[in-house]
C-alpha positions in Angstrom: 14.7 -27.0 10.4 13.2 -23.5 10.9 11.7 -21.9 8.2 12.8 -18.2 7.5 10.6 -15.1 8.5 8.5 -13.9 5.7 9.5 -10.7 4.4 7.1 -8.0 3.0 8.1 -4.7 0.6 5.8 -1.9 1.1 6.1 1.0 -0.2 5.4 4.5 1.3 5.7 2.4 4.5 7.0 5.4 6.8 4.0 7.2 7.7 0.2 6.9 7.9 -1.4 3.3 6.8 1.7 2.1 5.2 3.6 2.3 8.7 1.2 1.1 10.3 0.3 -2.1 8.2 4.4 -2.5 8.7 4.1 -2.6 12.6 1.1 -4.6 12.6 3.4 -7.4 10.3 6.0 -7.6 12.0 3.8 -8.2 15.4 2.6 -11.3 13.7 6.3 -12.0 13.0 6.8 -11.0 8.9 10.2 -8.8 8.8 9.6 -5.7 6.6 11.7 -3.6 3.7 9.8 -0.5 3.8 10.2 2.6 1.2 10.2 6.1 1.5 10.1 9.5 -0.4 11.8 12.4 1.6 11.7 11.6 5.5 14.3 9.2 6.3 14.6 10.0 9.5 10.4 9.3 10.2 11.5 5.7 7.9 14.1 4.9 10.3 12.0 5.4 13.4 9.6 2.8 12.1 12.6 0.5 11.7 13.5 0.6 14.8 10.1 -0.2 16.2 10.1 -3.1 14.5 14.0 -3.8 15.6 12.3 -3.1 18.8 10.0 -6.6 18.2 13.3 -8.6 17.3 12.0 -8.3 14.2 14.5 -7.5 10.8 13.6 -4.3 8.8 15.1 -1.6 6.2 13.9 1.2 4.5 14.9 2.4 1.2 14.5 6.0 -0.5 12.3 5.4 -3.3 9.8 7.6 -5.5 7.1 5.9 -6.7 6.3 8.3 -9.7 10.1 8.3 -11.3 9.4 4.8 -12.8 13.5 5.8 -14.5 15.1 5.1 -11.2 13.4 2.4 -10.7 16.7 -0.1 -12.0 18.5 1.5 -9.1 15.6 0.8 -6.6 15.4 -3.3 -7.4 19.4 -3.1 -7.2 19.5 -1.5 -3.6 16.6 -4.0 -2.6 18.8 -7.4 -4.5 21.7 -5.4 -1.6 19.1 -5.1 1.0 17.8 -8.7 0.8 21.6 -9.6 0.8 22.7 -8.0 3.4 20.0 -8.8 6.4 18.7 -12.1 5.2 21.1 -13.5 2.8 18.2 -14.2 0.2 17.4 -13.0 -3.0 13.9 -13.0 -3.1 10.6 -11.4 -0.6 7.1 -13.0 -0.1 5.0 -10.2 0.2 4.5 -6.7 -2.3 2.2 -4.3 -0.4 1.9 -1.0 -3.1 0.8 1.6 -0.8 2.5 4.6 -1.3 0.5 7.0 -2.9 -0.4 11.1 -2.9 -3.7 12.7 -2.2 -5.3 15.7 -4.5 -8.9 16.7 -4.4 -9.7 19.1 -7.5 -13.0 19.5 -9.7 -13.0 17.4 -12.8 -13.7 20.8 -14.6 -10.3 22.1 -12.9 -7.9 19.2 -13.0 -4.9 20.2 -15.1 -2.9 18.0 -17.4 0.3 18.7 -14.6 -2.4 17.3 -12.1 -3.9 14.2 -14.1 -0.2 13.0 -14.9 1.2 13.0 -11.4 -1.6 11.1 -9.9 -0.8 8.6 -13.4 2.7 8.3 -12.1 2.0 8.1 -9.1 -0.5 5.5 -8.8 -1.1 3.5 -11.5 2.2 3.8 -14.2 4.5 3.7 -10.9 2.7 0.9 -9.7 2.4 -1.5 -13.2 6.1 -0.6 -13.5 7.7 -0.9 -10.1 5.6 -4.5 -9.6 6.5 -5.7 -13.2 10.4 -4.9 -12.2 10.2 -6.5 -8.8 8.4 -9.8 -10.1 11.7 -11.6 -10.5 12.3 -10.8 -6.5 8.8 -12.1 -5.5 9.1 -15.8 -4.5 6.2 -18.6 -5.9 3.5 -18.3 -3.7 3.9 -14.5 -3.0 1.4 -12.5 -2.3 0.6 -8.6 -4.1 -1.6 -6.2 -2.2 -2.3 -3.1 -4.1 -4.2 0.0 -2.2 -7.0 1.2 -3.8 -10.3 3.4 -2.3 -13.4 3.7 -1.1 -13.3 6.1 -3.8 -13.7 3.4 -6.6 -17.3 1.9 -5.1 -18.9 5.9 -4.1 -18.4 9.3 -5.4 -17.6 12.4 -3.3 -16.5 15.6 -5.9 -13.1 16.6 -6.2 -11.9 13.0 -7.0 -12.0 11.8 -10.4 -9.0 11.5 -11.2 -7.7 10.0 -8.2 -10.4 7.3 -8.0 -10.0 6.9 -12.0 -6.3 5.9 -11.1 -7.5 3.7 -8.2 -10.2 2.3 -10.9 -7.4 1.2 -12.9 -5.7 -0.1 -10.2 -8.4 -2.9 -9.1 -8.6 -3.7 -13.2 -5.1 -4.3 -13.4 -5.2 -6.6 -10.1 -7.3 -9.1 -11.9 -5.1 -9.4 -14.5 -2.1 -10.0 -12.1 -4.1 -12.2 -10.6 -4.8 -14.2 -13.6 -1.0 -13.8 -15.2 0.6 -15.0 -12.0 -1.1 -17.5 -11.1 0.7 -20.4 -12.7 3.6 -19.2 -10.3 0.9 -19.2 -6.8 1.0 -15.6 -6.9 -1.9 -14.2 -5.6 -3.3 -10.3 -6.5 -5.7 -8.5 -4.3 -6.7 -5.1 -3.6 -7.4 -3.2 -0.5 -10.0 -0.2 -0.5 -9.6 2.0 2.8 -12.8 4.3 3.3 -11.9 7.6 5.1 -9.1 7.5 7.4 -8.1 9.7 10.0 -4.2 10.5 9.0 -2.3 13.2 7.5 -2.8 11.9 3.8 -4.4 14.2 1.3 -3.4 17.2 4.0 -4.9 15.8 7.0 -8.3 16.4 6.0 -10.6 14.2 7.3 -8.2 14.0 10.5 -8.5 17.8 10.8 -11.5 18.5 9.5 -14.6 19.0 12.4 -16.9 19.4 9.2 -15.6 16.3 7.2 -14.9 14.3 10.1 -18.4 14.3 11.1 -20.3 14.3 8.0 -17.7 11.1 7.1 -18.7 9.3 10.6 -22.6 10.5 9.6 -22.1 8.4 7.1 -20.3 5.5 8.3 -22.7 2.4 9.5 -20.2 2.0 12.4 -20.5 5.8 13.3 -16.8 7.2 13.0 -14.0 7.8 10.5 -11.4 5.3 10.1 -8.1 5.3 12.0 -4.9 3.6 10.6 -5.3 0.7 13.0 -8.5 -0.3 11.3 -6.1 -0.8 8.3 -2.9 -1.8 9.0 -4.7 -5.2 10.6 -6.7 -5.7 7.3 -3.1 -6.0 5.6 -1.7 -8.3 8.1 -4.8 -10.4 8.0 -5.1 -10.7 4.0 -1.4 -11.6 4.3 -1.6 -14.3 6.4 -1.2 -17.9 5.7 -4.4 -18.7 6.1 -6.3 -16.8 3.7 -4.1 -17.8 0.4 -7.0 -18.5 -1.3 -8.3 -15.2 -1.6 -6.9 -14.3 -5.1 -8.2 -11.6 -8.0 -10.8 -9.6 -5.0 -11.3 -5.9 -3.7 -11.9 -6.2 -0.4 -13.2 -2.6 1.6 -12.1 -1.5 4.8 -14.4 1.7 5.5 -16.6 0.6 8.4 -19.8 0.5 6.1 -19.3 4.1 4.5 -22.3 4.5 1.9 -24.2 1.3 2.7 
């Protein structure tokens, strides 16, 4: 008897690390539900790639800070999980999607503050509390936090506050879901070299190097750095890791 493909959920999946981290699981044979915003025709690209590998995938229009739709969202994914696997439940949660911002804590607005709540922490608390039903025993939940969380550059508090509460609430997932094998980590990128927050550090000759100046291995991040890191925390063999923050940032800030 063959066992079926595992199938992961990650959200803002179309672009930057999120598609990435979705290629690199389905090379090591997990089939892949990815979300997206706005771009459905940069989500369906990554679909085919990963059609491509003979792998199964879907993407789904989803926006993380509208935690009101979110009844709809779980209903298209109970269809999606229907329709190209004929199960009701997925292995893996990967909450990825996420917005950049970088303001002064003396100029961040109310407008400001709430969006990056929505966005990445009440979006995420809600959206994984809706899905749990749809997460299969011995699941696994990777939320994406920051290098932001460990160091302090300016312009970031309330991003990395968000992220902050993030790794908190991690723990506690941990700890809740256990009793179902559920394990809760979270991943903390360092600087990465992709079009999030604007493309800065990509774009950026200044930031670029004073970020690789930095950096104990001597350059910025690129998205391949992370998308293995997923695949590799996902994998069967490292099911014991439960309740951690692990960084990815090449040694930024040793």
């Amino acid at each position: 008897m063959t066992h079926p493909s595992p199938i992961a959920l990650i959200t803002g999946g179309s672009r930057g690390l999120g598609r990435n981290a979705a290629l690199k699981l389905a090379e090591r044979g997990i089939e892949v539900i990815i979300t997206y915003r706005t771009n459905r025709t940069e989500a369906q690209a990554v679909v085919a790639q990963i059609e491509a590998m003979g792998r199964r995938a879907a993407a789904l229009p989803l926006d993380v800070a509208d935690s009101q739709r979110f009844g709809d969202f779980v209903q298209r994914v109970d269809e999606t999980l229907q329709g190209h696997w004929q199960r009701q439940q997925f292995d893996f949660l990967v909450n990825n999607a996420g917005t950049g911002g970088h303001v002064g804590f003396a100029d961040t607005t109310e407008a400001q503050f709430d969006e990056l709540v929505n966005v990445h922490f009440k979006g995420v608390f809600f959206l994984t509390q809706k899905l749990l039903p749809r997460i299969a025993d011995g699941g696994r939940i990777l939320n994406i936090s920051s290098g932001l969380t460990r160091f302090t550059l300016p312009g970031h508090a309330a991003y990395a506050a968000m992220k902050g509460a993030i790794e908190v609430l991690t723990r506690y997932l941990a700890k809740e879901l256990g009793t179902r094998g559920i394990t809760a980590n979270v991943l903390a990128p360092g600087a990465i070299a992709t079009d999030f927050g604007g493309g800065a550090v990509r774009d950026n000759a200044q930031l670029n190097a004073f970020v690789a100046s930095q950096t104990a291995l001597g350059r910025v991040g690129e998205p391949d750095d992370i998308g293995g890191v997923v695949a590799s925390l996902l994998a069967p063999a490292n099911g014991w890791i439960n309740g951690q923050r692990i960084e990815a940032s090449g040694g930024m800030f040793l």
